[in-house]
LOROPA-590667 format. One record per atom (N, C-alpha, C): residue number from 1; residue in one letter; atom name; x, y, z. Coordinates in nm, 3 decimals. Example, Ala and Ser with C-alpha at 12.3 -4.5 7.8 and 13.67 -1.06 7.14 Angstrom:
<nodes>
<1 a N <1.319 -0.569 0.780>>
<1 a CA <1.230 -0.450 0.780>>
<1 a C <1.320 -0.330 0.780>>
<2 s N <1.285 -0.225 0.708>>
<2 s CA <1.367 -0.106 0.714>>
<2 s C <1.290 0.003 0.787>>
</nodes>
This chain:
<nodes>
<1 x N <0.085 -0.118 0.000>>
<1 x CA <0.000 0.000 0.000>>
<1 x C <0.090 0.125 0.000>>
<2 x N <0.070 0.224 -0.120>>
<2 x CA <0.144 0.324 -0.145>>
<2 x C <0.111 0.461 0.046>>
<3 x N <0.218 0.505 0.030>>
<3 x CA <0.206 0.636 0.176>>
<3 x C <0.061 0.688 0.127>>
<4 x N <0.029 0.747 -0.011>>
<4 x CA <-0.096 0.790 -0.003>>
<4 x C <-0.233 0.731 0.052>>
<5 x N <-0.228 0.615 0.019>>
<5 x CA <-0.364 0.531 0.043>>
<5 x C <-0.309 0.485 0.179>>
<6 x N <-0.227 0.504 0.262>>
<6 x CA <-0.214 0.461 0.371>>
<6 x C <-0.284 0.565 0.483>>
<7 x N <-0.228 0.705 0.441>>
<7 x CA <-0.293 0.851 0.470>>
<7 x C <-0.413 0.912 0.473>>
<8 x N <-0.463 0.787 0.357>>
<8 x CA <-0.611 0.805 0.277>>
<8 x C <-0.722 0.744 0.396>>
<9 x N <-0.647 0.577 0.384>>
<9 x CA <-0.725 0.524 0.515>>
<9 x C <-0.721 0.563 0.620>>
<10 x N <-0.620 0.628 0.740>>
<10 x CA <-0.595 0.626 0.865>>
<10 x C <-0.726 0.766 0.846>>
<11 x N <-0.715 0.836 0.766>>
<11 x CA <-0.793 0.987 0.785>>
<11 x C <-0.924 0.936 0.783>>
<12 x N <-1.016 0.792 0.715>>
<12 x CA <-1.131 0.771 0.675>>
<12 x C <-1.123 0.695 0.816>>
<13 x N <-1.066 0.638 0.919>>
<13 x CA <-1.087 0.546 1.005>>
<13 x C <-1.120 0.675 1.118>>
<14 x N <-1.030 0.782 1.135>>
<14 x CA <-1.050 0.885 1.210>>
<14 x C <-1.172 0.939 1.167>>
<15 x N <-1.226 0.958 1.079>>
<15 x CA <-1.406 1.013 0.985>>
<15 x C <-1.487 0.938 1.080>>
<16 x N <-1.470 0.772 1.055>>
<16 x CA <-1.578 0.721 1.144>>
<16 x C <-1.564 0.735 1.236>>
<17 x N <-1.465 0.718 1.340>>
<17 x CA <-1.451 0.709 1.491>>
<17 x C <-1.552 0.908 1.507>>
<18 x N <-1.470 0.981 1.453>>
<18 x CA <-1.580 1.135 1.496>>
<18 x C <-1.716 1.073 1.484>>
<19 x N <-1.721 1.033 1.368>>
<19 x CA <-1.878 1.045 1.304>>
<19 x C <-1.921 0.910 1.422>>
<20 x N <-1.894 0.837 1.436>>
<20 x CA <-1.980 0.753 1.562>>
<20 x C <-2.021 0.833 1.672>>
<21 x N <-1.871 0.880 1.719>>
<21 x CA <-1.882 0.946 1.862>>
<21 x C <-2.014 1.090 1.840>>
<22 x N <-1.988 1.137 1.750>>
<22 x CA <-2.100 1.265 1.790>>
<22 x C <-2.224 1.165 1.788>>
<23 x N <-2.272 1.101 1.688>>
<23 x CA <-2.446 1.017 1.723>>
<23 x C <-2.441 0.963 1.829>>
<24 x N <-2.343 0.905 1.881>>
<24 x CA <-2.407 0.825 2.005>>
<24 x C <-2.419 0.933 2.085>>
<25 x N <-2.497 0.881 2.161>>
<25 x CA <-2.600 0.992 2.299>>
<25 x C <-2.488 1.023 2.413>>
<26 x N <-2.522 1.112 2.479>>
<26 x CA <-2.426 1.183 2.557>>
<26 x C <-2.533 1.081 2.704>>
<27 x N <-2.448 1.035 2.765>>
<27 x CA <-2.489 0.942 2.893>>
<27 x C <-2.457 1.034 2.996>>
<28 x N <-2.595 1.059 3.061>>
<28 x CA <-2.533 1.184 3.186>>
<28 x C <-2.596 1.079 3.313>>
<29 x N <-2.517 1.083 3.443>>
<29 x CA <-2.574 0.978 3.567>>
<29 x C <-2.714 1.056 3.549>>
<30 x N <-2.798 0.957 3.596>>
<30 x CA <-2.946 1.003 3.650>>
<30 x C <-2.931 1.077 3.776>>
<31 x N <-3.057 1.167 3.754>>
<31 x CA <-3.047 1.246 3.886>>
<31 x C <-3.117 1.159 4.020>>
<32 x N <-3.049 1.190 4.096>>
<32 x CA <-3.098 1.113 4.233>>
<32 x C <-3.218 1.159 4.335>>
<33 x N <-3.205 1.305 4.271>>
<33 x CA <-3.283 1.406 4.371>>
<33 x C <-3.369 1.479 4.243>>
<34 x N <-3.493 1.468 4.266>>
<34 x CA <-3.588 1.611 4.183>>
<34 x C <-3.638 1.695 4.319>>
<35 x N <-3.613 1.840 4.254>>
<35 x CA <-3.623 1.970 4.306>>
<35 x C <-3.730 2.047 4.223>>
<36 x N <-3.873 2.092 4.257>>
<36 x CA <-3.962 2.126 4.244>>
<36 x C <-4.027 2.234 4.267>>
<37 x N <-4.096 2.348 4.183>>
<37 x CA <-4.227 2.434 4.280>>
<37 x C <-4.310 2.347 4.230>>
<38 x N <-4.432 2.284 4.300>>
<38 x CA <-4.552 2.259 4.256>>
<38 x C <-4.648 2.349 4.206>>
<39 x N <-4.683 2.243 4.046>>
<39 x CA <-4.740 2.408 3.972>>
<39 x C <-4.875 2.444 4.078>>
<40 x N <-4.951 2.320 4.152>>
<40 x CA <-5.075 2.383 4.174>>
<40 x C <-5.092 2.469 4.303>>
<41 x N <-5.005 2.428 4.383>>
<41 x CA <-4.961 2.488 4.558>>
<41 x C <-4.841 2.612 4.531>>
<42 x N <-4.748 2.590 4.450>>
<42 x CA <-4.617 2.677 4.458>>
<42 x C <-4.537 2.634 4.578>>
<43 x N <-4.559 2.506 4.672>>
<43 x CA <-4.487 2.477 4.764>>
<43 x C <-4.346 2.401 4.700>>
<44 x N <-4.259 2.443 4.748>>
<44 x CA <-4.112 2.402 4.694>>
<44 x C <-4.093 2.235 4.756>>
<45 x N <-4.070 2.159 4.666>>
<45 x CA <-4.044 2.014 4.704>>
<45 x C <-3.933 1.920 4.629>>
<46 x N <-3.875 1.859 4.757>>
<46 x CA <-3.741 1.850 4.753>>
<46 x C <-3.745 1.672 4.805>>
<47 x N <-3.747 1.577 4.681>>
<47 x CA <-3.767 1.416 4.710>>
<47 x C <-3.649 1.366 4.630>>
<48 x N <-3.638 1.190 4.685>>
<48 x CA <-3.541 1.113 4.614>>
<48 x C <-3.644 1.071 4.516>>
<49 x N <-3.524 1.018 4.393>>
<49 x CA <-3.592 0.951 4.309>>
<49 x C <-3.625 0.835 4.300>>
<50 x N <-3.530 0.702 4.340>>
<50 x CA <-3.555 0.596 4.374>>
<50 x C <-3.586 0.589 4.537>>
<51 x N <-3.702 0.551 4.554>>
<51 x CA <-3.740 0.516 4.688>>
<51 x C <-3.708 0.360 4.773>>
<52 x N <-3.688 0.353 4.880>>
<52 x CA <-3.678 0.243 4.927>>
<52 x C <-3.784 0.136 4.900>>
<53 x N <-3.776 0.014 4.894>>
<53 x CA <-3.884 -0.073 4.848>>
<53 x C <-3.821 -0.220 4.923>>
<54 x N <-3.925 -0.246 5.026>>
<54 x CA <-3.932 -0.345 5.098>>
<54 x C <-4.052 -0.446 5.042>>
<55 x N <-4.029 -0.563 5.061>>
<55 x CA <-4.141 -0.667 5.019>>
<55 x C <-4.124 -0.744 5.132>>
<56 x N <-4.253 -0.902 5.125>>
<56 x CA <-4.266 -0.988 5.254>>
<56 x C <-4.341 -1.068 5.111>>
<57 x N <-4.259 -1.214 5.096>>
<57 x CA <-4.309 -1.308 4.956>>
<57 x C <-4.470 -1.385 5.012>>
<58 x N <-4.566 -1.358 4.915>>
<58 x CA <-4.681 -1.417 4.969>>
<58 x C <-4.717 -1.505 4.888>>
<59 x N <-4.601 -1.625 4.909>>
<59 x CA <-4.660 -1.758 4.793>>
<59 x C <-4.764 -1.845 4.878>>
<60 x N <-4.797 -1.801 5.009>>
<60 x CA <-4.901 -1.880 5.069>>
<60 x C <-5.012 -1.848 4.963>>
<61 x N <-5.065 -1.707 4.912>>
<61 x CA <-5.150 -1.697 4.815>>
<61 x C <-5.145 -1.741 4.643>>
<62 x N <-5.057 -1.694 4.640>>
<62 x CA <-5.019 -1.714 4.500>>
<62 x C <-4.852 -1.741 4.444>>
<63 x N <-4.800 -1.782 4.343>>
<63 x CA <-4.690 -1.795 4.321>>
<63 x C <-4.639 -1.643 4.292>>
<64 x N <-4.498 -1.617 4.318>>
<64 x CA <-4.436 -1.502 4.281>>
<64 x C <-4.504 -1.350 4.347>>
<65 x N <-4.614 -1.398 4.434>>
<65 x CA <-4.688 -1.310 4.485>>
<65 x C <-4.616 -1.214 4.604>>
<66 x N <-4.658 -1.068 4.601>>
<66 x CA <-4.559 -0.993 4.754>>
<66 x C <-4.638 -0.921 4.804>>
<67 x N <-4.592 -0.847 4.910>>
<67 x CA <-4.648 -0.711 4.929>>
<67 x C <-4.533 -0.652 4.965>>
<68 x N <-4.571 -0.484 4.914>>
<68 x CA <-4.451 -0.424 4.939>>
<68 x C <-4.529 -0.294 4.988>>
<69 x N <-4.348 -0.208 5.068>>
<69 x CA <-4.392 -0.095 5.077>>
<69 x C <-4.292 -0.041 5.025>>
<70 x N <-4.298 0.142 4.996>>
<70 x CA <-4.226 0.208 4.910>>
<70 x C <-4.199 0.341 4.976>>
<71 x N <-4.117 0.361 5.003>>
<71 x CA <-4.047 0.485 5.078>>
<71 x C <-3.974 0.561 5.046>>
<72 x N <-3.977 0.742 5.033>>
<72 x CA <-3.927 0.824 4.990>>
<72 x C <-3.935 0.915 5.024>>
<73 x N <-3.795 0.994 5.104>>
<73 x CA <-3.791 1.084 5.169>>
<73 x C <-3.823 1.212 5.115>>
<74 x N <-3.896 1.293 5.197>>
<74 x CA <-3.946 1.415 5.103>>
<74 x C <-3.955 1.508 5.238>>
<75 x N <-3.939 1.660 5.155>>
<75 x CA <-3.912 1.821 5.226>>
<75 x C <-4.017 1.854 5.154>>
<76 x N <-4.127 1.939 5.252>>
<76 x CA <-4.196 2.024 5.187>>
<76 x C <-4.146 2.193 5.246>>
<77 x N <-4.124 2.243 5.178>>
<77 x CA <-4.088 2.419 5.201>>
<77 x C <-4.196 2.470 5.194>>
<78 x N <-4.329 2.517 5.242>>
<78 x CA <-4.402 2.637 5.248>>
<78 x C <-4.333 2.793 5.316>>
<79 x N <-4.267 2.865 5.266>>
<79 x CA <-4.227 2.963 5.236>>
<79 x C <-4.106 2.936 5.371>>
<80 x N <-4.019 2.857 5.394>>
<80 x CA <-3.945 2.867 5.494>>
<80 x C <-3.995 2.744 5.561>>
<81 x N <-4.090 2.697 5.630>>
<81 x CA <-4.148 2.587 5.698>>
<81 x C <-4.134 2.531 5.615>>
<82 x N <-4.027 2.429 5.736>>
<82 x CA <-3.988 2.310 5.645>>
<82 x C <-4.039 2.163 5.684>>
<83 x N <-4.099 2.068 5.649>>
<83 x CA <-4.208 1.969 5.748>>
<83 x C <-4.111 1.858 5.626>>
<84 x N <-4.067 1.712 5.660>>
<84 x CA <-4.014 1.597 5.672>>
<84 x C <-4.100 1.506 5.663>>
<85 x N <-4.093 1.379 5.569>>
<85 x CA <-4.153 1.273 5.555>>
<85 x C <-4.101 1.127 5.463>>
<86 x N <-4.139 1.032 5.476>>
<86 x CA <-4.147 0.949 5.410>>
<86 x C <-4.285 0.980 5.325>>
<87 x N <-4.224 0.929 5.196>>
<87 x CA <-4.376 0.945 5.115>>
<87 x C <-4.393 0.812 5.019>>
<88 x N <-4.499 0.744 5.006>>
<88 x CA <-4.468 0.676 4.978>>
<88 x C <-4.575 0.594 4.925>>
<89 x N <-4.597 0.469 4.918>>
<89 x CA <-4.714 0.357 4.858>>
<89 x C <-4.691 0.231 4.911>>
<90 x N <-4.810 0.165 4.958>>
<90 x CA <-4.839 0.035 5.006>>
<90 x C <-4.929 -0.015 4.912>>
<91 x N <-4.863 -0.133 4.852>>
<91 x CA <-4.912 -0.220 4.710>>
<91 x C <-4.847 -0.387 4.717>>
<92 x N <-4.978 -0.435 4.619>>
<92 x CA <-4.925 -0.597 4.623>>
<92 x C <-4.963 -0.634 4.507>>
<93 x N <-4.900 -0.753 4.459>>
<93 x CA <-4.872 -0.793 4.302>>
<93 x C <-5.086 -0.932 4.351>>
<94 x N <-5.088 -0.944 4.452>>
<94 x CA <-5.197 -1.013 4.491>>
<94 x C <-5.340 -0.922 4.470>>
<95 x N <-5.399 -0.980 4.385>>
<95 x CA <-5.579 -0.940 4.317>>
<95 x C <-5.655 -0.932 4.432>>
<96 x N <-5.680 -0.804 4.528>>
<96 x CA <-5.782 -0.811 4.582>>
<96 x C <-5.867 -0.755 4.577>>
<97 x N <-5.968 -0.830 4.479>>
<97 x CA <-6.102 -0.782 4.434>>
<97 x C <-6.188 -0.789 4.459>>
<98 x N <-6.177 -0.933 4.598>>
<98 x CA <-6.289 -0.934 4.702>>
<98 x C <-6.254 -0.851 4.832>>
<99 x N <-6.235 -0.711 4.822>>
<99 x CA <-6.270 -0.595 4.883>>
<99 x C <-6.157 -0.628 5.030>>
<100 x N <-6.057 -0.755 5.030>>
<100 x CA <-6.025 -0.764 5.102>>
<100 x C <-5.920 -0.669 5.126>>
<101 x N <-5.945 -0.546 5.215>>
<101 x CA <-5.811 -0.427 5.234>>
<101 x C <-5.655 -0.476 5.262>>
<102 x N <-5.537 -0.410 5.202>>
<102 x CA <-5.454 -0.430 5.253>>
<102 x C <-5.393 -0.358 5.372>>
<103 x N <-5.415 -0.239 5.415>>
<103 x CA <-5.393 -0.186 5.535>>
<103 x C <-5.498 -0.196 5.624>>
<104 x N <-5.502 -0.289 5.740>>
<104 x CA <-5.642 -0.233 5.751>>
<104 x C <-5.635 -0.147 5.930>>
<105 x N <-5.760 -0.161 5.950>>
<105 x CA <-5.750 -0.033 6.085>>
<105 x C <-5.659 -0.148 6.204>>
<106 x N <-5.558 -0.057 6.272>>
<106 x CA <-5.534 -0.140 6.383>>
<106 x C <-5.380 -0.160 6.291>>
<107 x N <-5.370 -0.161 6.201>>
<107 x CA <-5.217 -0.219 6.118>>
<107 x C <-5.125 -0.126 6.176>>
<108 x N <-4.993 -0.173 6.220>>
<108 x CA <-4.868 -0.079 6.246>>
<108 x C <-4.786 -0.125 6.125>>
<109 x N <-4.719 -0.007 6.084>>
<109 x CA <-4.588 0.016 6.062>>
<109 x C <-4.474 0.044 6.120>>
<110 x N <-4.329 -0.034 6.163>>
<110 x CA <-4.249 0.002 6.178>>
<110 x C <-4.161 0.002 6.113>>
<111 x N <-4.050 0.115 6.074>>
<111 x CA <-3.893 0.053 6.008>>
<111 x C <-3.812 0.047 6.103>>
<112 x N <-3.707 -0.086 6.096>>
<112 x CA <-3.624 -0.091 6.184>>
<112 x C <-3.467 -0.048 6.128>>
<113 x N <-3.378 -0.014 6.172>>
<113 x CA <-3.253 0.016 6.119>>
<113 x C <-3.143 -0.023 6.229>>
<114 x N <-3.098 -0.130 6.198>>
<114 x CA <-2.983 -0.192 6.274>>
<114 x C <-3.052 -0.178 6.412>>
<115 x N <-3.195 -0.260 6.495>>
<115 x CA <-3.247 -0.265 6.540>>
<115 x C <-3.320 -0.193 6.582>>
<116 x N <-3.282 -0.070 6.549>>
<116 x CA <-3.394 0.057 6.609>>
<116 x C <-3.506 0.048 6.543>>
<117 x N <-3.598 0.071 6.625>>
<117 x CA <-3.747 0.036 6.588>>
<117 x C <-3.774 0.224 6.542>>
<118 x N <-3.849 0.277 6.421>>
<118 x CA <-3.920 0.362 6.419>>
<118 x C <-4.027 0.340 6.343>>
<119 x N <-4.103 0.400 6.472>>
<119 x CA <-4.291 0.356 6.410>>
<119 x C <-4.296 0.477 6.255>>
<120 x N <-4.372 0.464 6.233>>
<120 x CA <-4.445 0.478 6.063>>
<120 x C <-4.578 0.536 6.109>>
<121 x N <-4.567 0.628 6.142>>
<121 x CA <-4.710 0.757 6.148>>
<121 x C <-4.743 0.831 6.107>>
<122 x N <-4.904 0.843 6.057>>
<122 x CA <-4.937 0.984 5.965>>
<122 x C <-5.065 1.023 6.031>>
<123 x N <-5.048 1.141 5.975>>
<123 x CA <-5.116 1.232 6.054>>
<123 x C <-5.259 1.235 5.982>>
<124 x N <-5.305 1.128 5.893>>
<124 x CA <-5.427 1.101 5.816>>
<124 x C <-5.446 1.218 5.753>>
<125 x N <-5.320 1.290 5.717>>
<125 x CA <-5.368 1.420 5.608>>
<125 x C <-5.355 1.371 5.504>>
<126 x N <-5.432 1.390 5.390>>
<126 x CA <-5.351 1.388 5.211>>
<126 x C <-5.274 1.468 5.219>>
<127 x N <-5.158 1.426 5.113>>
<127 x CA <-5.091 1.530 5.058>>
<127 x C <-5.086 1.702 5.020>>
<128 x N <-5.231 1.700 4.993>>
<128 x CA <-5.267 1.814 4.923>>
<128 x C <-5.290 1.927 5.048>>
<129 x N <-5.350 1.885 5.158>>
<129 x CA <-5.306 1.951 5.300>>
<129 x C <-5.222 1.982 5.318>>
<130 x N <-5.121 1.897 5.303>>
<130 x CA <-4.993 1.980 5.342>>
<130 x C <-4.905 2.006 5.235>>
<131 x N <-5.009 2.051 5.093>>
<131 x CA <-4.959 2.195 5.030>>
<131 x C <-4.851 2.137 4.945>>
<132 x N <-4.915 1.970 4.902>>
<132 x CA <-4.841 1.912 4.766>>
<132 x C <-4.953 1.888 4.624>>
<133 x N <-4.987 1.953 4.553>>
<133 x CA <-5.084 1.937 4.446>>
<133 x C <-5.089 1.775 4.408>>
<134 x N <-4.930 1.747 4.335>>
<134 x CA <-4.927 1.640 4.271>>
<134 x C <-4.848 1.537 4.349>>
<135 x N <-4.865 1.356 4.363>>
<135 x CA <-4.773 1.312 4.398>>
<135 x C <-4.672 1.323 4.362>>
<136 x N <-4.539 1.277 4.463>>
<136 x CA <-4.395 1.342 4.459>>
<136 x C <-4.315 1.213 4.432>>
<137 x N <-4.393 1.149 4.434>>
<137 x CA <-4.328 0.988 4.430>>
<137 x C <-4.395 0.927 4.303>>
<138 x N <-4.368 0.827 4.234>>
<138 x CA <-4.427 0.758 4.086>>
<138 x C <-4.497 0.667 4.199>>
<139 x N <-4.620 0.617 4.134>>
<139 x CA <-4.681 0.562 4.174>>
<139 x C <-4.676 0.443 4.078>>
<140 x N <-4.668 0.297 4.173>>
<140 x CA <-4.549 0.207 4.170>>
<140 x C <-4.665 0.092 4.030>>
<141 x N <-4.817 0.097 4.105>>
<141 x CA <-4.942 0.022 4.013>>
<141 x C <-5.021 0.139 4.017>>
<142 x N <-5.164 0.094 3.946>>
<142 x CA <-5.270 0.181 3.972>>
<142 x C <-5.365 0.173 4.101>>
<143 x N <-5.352 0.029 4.161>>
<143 x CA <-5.432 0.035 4.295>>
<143 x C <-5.331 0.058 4.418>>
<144 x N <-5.180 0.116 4.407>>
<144 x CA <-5.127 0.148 4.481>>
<144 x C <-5.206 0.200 4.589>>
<145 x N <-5.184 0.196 4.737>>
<145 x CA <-5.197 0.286 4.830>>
<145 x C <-5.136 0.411 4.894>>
<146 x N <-5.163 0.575 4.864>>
<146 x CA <-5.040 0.653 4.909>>
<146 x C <-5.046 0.653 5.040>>
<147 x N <-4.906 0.652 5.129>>
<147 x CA <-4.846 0.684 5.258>>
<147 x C <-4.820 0.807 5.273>>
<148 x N <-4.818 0.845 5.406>>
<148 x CA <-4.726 0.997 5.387>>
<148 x C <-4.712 0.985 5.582>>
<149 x N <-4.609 0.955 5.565>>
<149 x CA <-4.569 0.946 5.756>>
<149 x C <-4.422 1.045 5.794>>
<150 x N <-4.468 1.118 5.935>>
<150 x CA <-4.375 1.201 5.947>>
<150 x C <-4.267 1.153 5.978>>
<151 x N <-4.140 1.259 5.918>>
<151 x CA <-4.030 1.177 5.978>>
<151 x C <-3.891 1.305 5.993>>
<152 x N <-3.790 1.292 6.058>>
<152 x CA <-3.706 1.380 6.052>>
<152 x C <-3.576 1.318 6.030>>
<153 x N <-3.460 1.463 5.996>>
<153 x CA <-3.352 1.421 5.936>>
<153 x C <-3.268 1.368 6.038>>
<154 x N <-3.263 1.366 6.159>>
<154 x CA <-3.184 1.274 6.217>>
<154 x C <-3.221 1.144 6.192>>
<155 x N <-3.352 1.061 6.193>>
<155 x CA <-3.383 0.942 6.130>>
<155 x C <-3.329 0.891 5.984>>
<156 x N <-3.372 1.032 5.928>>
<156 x CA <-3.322 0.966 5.775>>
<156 x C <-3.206 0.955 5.744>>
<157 x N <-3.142 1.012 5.831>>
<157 x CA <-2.978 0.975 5.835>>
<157 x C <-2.889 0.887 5.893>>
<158 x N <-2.964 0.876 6.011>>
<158 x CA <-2.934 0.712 6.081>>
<158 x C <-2.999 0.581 5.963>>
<159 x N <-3.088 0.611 5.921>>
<159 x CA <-3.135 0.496 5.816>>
<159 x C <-3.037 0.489 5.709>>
<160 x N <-3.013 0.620 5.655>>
<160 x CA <-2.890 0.581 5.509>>
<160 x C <-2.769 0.514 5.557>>
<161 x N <-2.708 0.547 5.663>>
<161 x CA <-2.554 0.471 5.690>>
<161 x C <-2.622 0.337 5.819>>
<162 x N <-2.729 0.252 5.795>>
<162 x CA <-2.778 0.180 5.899>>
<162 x C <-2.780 0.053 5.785>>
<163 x N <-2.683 -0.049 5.845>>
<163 x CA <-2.611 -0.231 5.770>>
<163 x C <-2.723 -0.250 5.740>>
<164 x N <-2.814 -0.242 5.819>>
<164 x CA <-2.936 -0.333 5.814>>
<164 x C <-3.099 -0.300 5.796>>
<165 x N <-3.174 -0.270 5.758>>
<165 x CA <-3.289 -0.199 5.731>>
<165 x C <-3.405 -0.282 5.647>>
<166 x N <-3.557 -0.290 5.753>>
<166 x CA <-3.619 -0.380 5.696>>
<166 x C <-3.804 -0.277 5.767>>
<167 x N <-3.878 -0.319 5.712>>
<167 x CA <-4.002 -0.334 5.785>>
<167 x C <-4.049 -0.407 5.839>>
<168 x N <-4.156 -0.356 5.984>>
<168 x CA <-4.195 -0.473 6.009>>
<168 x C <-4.387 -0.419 6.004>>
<169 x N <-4.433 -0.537 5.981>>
<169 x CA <-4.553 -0.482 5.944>>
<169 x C <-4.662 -0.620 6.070>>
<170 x N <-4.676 -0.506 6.161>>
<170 x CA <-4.788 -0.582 6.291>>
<170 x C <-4.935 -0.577 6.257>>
<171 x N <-4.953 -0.626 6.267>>
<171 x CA <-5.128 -0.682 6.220>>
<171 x C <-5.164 -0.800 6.412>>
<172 x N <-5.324 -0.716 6.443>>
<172 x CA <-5.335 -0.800 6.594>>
<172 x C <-5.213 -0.889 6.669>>
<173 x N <-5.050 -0.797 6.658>>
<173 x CA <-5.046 -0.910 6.749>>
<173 x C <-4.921 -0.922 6.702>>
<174 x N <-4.934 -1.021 6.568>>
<174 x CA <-4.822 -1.045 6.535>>
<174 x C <-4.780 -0.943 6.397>>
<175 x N <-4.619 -0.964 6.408>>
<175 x CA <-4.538 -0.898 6.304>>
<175 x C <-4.457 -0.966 6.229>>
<176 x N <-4.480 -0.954 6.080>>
<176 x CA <-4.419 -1.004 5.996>>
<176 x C <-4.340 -0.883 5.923>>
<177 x N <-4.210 -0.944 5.897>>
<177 x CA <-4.068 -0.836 5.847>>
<177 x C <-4.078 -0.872 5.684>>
<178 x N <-4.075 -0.715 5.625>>
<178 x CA <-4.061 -0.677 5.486>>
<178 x C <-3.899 -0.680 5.475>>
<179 x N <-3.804 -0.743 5.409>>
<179 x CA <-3.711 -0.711 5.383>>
<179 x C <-3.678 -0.608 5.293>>
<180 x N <-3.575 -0.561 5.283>>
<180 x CA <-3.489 -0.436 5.156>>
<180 x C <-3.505 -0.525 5.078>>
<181 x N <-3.619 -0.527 4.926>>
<181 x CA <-3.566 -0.529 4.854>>
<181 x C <-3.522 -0.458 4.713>>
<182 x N <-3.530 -0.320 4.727>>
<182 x CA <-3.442 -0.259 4.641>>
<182 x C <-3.395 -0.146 4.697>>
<183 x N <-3.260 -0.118 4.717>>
<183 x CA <-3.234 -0.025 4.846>>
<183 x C <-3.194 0.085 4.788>>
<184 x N <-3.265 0.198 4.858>>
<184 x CA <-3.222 0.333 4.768>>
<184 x C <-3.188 0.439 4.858>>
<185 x N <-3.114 0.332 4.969>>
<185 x CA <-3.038 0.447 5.055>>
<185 x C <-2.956 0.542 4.957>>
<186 x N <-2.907 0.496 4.891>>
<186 x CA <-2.807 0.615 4.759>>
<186 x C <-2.916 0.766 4.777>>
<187 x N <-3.010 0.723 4.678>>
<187 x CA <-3.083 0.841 4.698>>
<187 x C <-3.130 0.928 4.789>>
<188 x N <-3.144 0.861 4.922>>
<188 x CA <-3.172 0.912 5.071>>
<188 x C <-3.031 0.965 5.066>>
<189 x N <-2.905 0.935 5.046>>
<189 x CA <-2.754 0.980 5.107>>
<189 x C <-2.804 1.162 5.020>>
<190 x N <-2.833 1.105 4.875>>
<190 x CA <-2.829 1.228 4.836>>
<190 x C <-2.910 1.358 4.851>>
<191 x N <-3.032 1.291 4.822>>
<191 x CA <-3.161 1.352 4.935>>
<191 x C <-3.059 1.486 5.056>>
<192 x N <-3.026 1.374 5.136>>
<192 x CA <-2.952 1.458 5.299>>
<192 x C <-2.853 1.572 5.220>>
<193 x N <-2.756 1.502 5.138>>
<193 x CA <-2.676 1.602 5.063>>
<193 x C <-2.751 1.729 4.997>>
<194 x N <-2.840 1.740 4.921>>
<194 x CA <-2.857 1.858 4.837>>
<194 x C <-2.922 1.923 4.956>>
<195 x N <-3.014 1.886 5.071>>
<195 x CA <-3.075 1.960 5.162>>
<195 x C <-2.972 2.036 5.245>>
<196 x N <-2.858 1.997 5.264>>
<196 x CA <-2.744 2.039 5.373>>
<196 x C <-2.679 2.134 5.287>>
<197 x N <-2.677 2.088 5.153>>
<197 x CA <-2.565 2.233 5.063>>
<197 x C <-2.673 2.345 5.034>>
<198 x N <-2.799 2.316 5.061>>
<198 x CA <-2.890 2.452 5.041>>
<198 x C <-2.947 2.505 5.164>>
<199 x N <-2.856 2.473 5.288>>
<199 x CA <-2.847 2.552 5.325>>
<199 x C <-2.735 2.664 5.430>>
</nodes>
């Protein structure tokens, strides 16, 4: 191969390598944290994106069957007042169409974190009370159940750096434990982060 056609090729091999690199898509990390005004309140809201998601396997009913819960730390800002929560959804891959409830009255929630027990309480407000238009969290099915239990940042920070982290879900008596299974302490770490650099 003469120097020219050698010059010829190396310049056409450099053509494609540009010409690939600009089409392929520019890969940016996903964001961990969305930062919000809500168009219908104007309350400023400040959630993770992946939420914690605990399950408990219910092949006594069905195969592959669960229930889960779904947790996601969230700031609501009304002009300075700043109020703390888990926000979240209680849902199961199990058909209950004979009206049988999945939360029902009398049900506790606790999360535990490297044994510390913290109960799971709400103040039976909707969202929209406390000045969130739209949910802040994806809602996981369509018969999801929304949560919204108070919580503060010393908790949510003992939970992100805590080995161990599970639910336990008491019904009359007895309690059966939801394990982690998709853990999005990441997003809680970051969650704590963007709240601490703003302010």
């Amino acid at each position: 191969m003469t120097l020219r056609r050698r010059v010829c090729a190396a310049l056409a091999a450099l053509f494609a390598v540009v010409l690939s690199a600009r089409a392929a898509p520019l890969i940016e990390p996903a964001e961990k944290v969305r930062e919000y005004v809500d168009e219908i309140t104007a309350v400023h809201i400040t959630v993770a994106v992946d939420p914690l998601v605990f399950a408990r396997e219910r092949t006594d009913l069905a195969a592959n069957a669960r229930d889960y819960v779904t947790l996601a730390p969230l700031e609501i800002n009304r002009t300075g007042k700043r109020s703390y929560f888990w926000s979240g959804y209680l849902w199961t891959t199990i058909d209950r169409r004979d009206g049988d409830a999945l939360l029902k009255p009398g049900d506790q929630l606790v999360l535990v974190a490297d044994g510390r027990p913290i109960p799971l309480v709400s103040d039976g407000k909707p969202l929209k009370e406390h000045g969130v238009g739209q949910p802040p969290v994806r809602v996981p099915i369509r018969t999801a159940l929304p949560v919204l239990f108070a919580a503060d940042l010393e908790v949510m920070d003992y939970v992100s750096h805590a080995t161990e982290v599970h639910v336990e879900w008491i019904r009359e008596g007895t309690s059966e434990p939801l394990p982690l299974w998709k853990d999005g302490r990441g997003g809680l770490s970051a969650f704590l982060d963007r709240l601490r650099a703003g302010r």
